[in-house]
C-alpha positions as CSV (number, residue, x, y, z in Angstrom):
1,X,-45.3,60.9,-8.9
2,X,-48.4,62.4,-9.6
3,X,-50.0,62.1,-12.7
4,X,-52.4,65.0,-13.9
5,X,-53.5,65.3,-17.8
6,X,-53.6,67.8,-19.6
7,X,-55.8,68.8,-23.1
8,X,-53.5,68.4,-26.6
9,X,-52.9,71.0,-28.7
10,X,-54.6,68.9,-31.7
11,X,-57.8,68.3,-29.3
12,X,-60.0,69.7,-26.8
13,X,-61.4,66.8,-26.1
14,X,-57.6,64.8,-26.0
15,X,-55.7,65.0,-22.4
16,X,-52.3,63.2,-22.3
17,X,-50.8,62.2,-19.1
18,X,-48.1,64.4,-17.2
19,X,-46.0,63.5,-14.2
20,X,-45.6,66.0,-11.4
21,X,-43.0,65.1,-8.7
22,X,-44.1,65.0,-5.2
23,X,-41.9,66.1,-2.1
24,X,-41.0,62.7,-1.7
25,X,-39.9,62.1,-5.0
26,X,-37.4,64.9,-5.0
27,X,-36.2,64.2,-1.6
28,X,-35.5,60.5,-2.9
29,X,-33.5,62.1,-6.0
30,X,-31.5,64.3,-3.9
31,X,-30.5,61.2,-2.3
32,X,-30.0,59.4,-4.8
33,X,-27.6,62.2,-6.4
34,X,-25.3,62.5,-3.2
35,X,-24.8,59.2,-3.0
36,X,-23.7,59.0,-6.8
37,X,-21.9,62.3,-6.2
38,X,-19.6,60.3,-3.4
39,X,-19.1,57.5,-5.9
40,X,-17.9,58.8,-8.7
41,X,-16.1,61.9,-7.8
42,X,-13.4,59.9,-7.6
43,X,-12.9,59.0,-10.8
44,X,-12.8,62.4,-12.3
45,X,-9.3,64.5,-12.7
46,X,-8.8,67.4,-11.2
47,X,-8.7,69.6,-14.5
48,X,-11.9,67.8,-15.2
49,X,-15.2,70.4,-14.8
50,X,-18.8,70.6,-15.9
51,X,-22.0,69.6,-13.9
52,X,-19.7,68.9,-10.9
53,X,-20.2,70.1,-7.3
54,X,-18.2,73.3,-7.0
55,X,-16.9,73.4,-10.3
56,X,-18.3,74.7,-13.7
57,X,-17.2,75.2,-17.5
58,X,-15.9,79.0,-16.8
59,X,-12.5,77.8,-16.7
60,X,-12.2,75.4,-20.2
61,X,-11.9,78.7,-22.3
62,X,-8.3,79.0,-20.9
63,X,-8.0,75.5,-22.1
64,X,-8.5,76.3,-26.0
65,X,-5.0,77.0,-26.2
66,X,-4.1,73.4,-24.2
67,X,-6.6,71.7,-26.8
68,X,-5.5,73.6,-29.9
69,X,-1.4,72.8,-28.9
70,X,-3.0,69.5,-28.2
71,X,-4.6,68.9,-31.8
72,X,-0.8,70.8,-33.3
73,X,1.5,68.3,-31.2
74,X,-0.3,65.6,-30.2
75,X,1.2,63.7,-27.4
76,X,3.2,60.6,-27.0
77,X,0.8,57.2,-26.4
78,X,3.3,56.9,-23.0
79,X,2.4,60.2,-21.8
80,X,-1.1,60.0,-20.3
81,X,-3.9,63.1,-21.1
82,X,-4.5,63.6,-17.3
83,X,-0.9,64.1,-16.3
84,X,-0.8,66.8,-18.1
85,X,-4.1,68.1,-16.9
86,X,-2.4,68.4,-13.5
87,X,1.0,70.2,-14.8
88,X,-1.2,72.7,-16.9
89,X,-3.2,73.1,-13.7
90,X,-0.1,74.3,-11.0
């Protein structure tokens, strides 16, 4: 990281410290992201989306209805949430 200051708004004369990411730095996150990508994709359903690779939070409006029902009828304690996920997915 490399550190620069800047003045404060209250002060001219006042700098704080700021951190600016070098090449290296965001190589190493990168990195560091695929390899947590690998890991814990795995644990995620498939009806599961957000900040995922190749996936994104377009789809969850066509789930109000699912959540709504869900909230109306909620399910059995025997019938797991992400079985349903993949029946309301086909």
């Amino acid at each position: 990281m490399k550190r620069a200051y800047i003045p404060k708004g209250t002060s001219a004369t006042e700098t704080r410290p700021i951190g600016i990411p070098t090449l290296e730095d965001k190589v190493l996150q990168r990195a560091v992201v695929l390899i947590l990508d690998a890991i814990y994709e795995q644990d995620f359903y498939d009806c599961s989306h957000g900040f995922r690779r190749g996936r994104s939070t377009h789809p969850y409006p066509s789930w109000a209805w699912f959540e709504r029902l869900l909230k109306r009828y909620p399910l059995p304690p025997a019938i797991p949430v992400h079985s349903v996920c993949r029946v309301a997915n086909a």
